[in-house]
N, C-alpha and C positions, 0 to 999 in steps of 0.2 A: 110798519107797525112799530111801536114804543115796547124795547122792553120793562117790564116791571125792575124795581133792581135788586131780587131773587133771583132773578133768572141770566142763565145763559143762553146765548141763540149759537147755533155751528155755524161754519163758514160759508160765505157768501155761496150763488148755486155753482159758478162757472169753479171752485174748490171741492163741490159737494158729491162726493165719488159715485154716490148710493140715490140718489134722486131724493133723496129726503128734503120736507118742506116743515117748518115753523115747531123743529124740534124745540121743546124747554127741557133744562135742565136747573133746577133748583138748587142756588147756591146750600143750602138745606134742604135735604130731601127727609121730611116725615115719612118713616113709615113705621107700619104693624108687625111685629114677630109672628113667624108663621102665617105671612099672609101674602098674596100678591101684590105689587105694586102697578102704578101707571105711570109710561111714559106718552106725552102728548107729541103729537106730529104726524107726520102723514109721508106715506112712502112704505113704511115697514111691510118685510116678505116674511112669511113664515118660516123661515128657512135661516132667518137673522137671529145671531147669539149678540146678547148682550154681555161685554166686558168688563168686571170690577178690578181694576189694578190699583193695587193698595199704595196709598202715599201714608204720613204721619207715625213712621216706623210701625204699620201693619205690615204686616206678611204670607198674609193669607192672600191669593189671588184668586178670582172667582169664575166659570163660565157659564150661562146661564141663557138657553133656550126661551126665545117668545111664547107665551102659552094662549093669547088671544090676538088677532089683530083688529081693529075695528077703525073708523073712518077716519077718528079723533087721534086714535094712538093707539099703544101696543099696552100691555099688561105683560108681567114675570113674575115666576116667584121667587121669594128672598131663599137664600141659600138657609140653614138650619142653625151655622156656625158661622153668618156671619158676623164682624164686631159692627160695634160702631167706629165710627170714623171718615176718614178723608178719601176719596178713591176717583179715580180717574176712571169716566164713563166713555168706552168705544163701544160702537158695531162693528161686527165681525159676521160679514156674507158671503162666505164659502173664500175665506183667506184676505177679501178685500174689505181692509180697515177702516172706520170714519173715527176722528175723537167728535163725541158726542158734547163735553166737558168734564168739569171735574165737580164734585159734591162732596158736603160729609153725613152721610148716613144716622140719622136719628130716631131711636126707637122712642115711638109714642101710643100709648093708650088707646087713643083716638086719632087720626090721621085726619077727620073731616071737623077737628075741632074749628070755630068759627073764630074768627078775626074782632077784636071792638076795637073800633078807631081813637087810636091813643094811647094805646095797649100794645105795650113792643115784649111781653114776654108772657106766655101763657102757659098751662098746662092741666095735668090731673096728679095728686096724690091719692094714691091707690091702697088698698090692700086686695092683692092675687084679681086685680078689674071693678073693685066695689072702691067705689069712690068712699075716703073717708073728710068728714064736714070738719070744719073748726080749728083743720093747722094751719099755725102761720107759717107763713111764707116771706120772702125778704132779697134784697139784692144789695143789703147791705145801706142801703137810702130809706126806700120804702119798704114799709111792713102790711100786709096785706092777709085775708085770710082766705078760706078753701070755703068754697058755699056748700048746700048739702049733699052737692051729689059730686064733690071734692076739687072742683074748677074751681081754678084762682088764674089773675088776671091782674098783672104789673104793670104801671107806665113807669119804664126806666130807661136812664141814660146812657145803662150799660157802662158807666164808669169804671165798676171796680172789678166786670168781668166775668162777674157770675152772678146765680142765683141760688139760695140754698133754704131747706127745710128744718125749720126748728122744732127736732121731732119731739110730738108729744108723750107725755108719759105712758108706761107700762108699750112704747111701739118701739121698734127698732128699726132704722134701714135696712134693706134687702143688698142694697151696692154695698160691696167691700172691699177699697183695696189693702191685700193682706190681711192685717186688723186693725185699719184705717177705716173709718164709719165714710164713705161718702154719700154725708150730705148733700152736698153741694153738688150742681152744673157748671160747668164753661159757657159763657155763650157767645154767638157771633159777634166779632167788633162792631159791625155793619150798624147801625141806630135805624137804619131803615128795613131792615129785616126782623118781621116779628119771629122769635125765636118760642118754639113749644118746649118747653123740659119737664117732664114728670117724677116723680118719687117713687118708687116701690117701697111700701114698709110693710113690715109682719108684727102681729101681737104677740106681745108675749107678758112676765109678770114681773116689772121691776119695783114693784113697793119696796122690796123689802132688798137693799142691794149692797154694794161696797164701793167705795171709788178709790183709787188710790192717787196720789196727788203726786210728783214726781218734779224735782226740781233739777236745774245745771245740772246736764249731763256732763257736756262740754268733751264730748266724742270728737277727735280731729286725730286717730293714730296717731297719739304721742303717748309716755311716761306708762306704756304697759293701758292704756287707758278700755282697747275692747278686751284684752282680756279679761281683766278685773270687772268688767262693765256686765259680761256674758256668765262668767263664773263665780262673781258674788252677787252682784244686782240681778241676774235675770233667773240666776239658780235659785234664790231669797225668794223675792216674787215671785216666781211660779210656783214656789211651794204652802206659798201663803194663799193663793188663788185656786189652785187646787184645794184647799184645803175648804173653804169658804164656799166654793162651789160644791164642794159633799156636801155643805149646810144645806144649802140649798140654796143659794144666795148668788143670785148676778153679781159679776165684778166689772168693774171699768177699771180704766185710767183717765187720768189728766194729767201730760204736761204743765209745767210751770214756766216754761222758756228757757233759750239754750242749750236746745237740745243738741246743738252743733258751737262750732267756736270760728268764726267769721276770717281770724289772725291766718287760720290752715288751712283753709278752703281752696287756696290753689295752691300753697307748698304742698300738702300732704294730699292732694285729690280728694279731700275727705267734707262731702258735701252735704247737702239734705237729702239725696238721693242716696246715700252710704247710710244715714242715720235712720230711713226707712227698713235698710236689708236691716239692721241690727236689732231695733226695735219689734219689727216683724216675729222675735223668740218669747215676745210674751205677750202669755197665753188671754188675753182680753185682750180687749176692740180698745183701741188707744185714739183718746182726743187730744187735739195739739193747741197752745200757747205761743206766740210769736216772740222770742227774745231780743236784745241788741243783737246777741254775738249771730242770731240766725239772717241777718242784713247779708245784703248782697257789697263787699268791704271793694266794690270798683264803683261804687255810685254814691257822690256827694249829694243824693236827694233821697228824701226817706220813704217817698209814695216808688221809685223806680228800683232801692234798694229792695223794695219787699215782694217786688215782681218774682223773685227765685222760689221765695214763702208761696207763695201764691198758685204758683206752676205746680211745685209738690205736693203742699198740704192743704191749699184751698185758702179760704177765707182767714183772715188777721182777727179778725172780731164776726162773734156769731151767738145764737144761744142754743141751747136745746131743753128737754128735759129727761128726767129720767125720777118713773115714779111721779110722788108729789112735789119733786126738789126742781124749780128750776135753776139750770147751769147758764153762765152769762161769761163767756172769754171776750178780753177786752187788749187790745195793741196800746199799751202806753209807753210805747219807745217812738219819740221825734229822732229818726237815727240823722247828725248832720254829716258829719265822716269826711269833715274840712280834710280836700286835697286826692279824694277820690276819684281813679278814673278810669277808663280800660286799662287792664296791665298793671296798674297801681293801685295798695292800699292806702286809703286813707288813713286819717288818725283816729278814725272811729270813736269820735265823740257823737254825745246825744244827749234828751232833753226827757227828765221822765214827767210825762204828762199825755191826755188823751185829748185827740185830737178833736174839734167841733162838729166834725163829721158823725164821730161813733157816739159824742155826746146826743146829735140830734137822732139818730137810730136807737140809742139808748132807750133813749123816753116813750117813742113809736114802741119799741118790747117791752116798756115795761109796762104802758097800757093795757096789756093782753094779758096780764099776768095778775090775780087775786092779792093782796096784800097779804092773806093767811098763809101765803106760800111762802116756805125757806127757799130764799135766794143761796147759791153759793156764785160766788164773782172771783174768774183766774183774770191773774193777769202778772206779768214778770217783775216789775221794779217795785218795788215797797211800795203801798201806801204809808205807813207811816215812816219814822225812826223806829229805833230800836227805844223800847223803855230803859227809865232808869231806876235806882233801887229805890228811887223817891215814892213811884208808883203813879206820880203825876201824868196828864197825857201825852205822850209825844206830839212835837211837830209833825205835818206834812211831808215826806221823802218827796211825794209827786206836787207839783207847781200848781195845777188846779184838783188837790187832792177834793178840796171843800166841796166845790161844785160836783164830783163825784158822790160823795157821802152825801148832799143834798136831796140826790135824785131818789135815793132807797126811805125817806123819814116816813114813809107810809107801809113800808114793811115790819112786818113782828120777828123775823128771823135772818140777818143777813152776814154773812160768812166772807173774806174777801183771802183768798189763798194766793200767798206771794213768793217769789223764788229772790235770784240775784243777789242776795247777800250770802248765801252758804252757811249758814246758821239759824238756831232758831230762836223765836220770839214771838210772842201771843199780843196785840197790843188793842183791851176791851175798851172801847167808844162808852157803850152805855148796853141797858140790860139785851138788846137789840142787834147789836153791831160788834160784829169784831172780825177783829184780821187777822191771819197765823201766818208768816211768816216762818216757813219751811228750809230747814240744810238743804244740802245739796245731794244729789245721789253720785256726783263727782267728790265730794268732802272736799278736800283742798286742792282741787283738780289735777286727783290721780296720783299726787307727788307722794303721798304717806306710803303708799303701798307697790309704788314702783320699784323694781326689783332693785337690791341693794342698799333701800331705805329701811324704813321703821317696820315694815311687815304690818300691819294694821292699817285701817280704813279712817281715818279722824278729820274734822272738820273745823274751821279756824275759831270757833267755839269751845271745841272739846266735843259736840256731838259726834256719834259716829256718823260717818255717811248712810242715810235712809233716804226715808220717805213717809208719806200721810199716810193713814189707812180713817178713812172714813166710813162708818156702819151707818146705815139711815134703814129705817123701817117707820114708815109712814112720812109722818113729819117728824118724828123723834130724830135726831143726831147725836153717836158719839163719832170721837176722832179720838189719836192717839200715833205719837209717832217710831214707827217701826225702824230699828237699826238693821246692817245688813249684816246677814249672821248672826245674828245674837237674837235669843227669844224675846217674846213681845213684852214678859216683863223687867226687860234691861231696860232702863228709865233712870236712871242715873249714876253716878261713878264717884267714888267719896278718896281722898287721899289725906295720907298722915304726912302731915308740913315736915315734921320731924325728920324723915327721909326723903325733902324733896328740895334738891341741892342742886342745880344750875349752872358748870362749871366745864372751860374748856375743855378742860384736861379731860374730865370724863366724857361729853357728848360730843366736843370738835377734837379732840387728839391728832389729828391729820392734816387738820388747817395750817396754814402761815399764820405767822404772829398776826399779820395786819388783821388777818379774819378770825383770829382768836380773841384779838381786841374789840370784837363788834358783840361775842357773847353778852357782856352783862345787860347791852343794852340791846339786846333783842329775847333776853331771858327774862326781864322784865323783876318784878321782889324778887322771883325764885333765886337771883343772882347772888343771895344774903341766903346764908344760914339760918334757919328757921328751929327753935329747939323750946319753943311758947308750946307744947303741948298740943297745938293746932291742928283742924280737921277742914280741909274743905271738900265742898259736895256742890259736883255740878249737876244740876236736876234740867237738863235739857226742854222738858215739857212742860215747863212751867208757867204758869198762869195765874192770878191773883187769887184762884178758887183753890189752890191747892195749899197742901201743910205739909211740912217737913217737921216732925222731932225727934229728936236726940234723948237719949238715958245713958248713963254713964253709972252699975252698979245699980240700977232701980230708981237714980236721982236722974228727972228732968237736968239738961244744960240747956242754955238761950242760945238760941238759933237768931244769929245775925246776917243779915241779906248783903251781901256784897256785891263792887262790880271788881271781877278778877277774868285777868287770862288762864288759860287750863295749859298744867306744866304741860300735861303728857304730848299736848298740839305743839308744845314749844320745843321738844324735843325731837317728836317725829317728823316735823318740816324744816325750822329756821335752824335746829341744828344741823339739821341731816345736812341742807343746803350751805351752810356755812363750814363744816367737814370738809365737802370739794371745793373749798375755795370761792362761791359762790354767794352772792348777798341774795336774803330771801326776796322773792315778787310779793307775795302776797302777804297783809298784814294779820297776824293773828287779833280772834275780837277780845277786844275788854267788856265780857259779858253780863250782865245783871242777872242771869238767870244761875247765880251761884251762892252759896249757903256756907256761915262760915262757925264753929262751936272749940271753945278750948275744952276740952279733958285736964283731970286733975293728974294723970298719973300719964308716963308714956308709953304703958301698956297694958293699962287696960282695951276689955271689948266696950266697944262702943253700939247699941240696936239703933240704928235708923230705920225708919218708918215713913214713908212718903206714901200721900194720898193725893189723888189727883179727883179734878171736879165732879167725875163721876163715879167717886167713893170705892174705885181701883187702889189697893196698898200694893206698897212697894217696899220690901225690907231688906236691910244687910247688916248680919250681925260683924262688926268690923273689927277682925282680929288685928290687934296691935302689936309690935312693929308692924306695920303693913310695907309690900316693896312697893318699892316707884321703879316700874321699867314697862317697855315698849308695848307688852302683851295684859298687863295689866287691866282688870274689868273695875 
């Protein structure tokens, strides 16, 4: 007899302890919760225990009493508690053993779902057994959808490994690990095995909800990084989510990438499986973004780098929705990591651009999707530059930016939320489009607030370390970005030039002459005396829709746009770093989102007034002398 190649057969008869004939055992075994299973063959005694020994770091081991025998085979039933998973199938007849094979147990809706030829992944998306119609479904290739009684039906290659649910609005998944949404299935490598996976989701009411957008964590235990991660970030945010959920109002999250940092993954043990236990403290269902730094840095290939991604967080690129917004995360990292190998880190270079794969998957989702619907699009490496105080449009950051922003010209609402530079910046396309480009929730990766530095959180902009908080009710969007610690209307930070003076003596005192020599040209003007009466004001959330003015006494001053570096960033990293003797890593931004106004006198009060596009003010009546130091708002 041919086996199928699902199946197992046991050992020839002259090995076969037990008389047993034309046992299967299914590389996949479907089956039902709370229900009996069958095994086929012939021979089985009443008297025969079936064996579950767990393989795939299960632990549960199982014994389990035949409960029918019949000509064809036996029947049992499934234990209460068991998982799913990998397990090794023996009989056991009064102490003498057979291995039967080995399986991975797969809970399915329907166990007698039928087979269509051509069709290697099928299932049901449920709610509590009621098939629900009209969700897509996807393996990352193909996009497909649920018919009415919620069976869907893939021919896949099974390239990328899985299969996942782009859940619709107002539903949530039922699987969670931690507050990890899982979407997604694993499925068999086998291409000749059709694989079933199903969805459990529940209704619930997300019109009206929150997301919070979350950029470079760059978690790798270093520079004090989980403490400060736990006790400003995750203390901040949980109390903002808390807060938002007495509205009444669902919160999410979304990564922005980097949530890990690739350099420490195997000095510091500190992996994506460490970034899960930590993440796990806040309090909403968190969706993930695929970074460089989250690459696997012992592989010079970008599809085997992101195999680590893959294993813990599921899918590189997926959509979902939530409400009437659909969500769209997209992998534009070509990681190349010239020189990587087992043992060895590469150089960790890469190429920002999205690959032709998620472009042709792109188009298949956006299919399914109304043009009336606000898109928002994650994804880590800029789309664009950073603007400039021209206001003209920036270039391209990503290499096939174009063809990206092509695919959306039939949407009326498209949002594209970017990480990887650590700073922020809004850069609007047209009335339709635009991109925000998000700080970091690491600011300057941890260094400003590492014990024995600057005690503040600041970011190589001058933003503080934050994150997005997005409100959507309906189709309406606002955003607005949240610093950590400080209340939701800290929105910008203004300083008197007069007292902002740049000098070793006072920020490096410690250093060697050599790294005292390096101050003016890492302090950037601030290295000059400044006593022009000058006010600068870095307004972080700025965007071409917003207005900053100035009154000096009841008279208007002219508010001039500049591109400047923020002392207080210069102080809190490049000096602190050049103090120990150390040249700084990273480079502080020369920003455009800063505002600059002379004063006639150098102490007068100055009323600034900032308004942002959705007619939110922002004021500081600005007592003059003002200090310049560390703690400084």
């Amino acid at each position: 007899m041919v086996s199928r190649p699902e199946e197992i057969h046991p050992p020839t008869t002259e090995q076969n302890k037990l008389g047993l004939e034309d046992v299967r055992i299914p590389l996949v075994w479907d089956v039902q919760r709370d229900a009996a299973t069958q095994i086929s063959g012939k021979g089985f005694q009443s008297n025969d225990e079936i064996l579950l020994e767990p393989l795939d770091g299960l632990t549960n081991f199982f014994r389990i009493r035949l409960s029918e025998i019949g000509s064809a085979g036996a029947s049992f039933p499934l234990p209460a508690d068991l998982q799913e998973g990998r397990y090794t199938v023996v009989l056991d007849r009064e102490g003498v053993k057979q291995t039967l094979g080995s399986s991975t147990f797969n809970f399915v809706l329907r166990a007698n779902l039928p087979n269509i030829a051509g069709k290697t992944i099928k299932g049901v998306v449920h709610i509590a057994g009621q098939g629900l119609a009209n969700v897509v479904v996807s393996d990352g290739s193909e996009v497909t959808k649920t018919d009415r009684d919620g069976l869907y039906y893939l021919s896949s290659t099974k390239r990328n490994g899985y299969v996942f649910v782009s859940v619709p609005g107002n539903h949530e998944v039922l699987s969670m690990a931690s507050n990890l949404p899982v979407f997604y299935r694993y499925l068999n490598p086998n291409p000749n095995v059709v694989d079933t996976r199903d969805f459990e989701l529940k209704a619930v009411d997300n019109n009206n909800h929150v997301l919070l957008s979350l950029a470079d964590m760059h978690l790798a235990n270093r520079n004090d990084d989980l403490h400060q991660f736990q006790a400003g970030f995750i203390a901040d945010a949980n109390q903002q989510i808390a807060k938002m959920q007495g509205a009444g109002k669902k919160v999410y999250a979304l990564t922005l990438g980097d949530q890990t940092w690739e350099t420490y993954w195997y000095s510091n043990n500190f992996m994506l499986p460490e970034y899960v236990k930590e993440i796990a403290k806040l309090q909403a269902p968190v969706f993930n973004t695929i970074g460089n730094h989250d690459n696997d840095p012992y592989f010079a290939s970008d599809w085997l780098s992101e195999n680590a991604y893959r294993r813990v967080l599921g899918p590189t690129y997926y959509s979902f929705n939530i409400g009437q917004i659909h969500y769209i995360v997209l992998d534009n990292i070509e990681y190349i990591n010239v020189g990587g190998s087992t043992g060895n880190i590469g150089n960790r270079n890469y190429n920002a651009k999205v690959a032709e794969q998620q472009f042709a998957w792109l188009k298949k989702d956006l299919e399914t999707v109304d043009a009336s619907t606000p898109i928002i699009l994650a994804t880590h490496i800029q789309l664009h530059h950073a603007p400039s105080i021209t206001g003209s449009l920036p270039a391209f950051r990503m290499s096939n930016g174009q063809q990206l922003v092509d695919l959306f010209t039939r949407f009326e609402q498209v949002h594209v939320l970017t990480g990887h530079t650590h700073v922020n910046y809004r850069v609007v396309r047209n009335d339709h489009f635009m991109e925000h480009n998000t700080a970091a929730v690491c600011a300057t990766w941890w260094w400003t607030g590492r014990t024995g530095y600057a005690g503040n959180h600041i970011a190589p902009d001058g933003s503080p370390g934050g994150y997005g908080i997005w409100e959507v009710s309906g189709k309406n969007l606002t955003w607005q970005y949240k610093s950590i610690g400080y209340p939701e209307d800290y929105q910008f930070r203004s300083y008197d030039l007069n007292n902002v003076h740049i000098t070793a003596a006072k920020y490096a005192p410690d250093a060697n002459t050599s790294h005292q020599n390096l101050v003016p040209q890492y302090a950037a003007d601030f290295a000059n005396e400044n006593r022009d009466n000058e006010v600068l004001i870095n307004v972080w959330g700025y965007d071409p829709s917003w207005t900053i003015s100035v009154t000096e006494n009841g008279l208007a001053l002219s508010v001039q746009r500049v591109a400047s570096f923020d002392p207080l960033q210069l102080i809190s990293y490049a000096m602190k770093r050049i103090n120990v003797n150390a040249v700084p890593t990273f480079d502080a931004s020369n920003s455009s989102h800063m505002f600059k106004v002379r004063a006639s006198s150098a102490s007068s009060t100055l009323k600034i007034k900032v308004a942002d596009r959705f007619g939110r003010v922002y004021t500081e009546d600005m007592v003059r002398p003002k200090a310049f130091n560390y703690t400084m708002r």
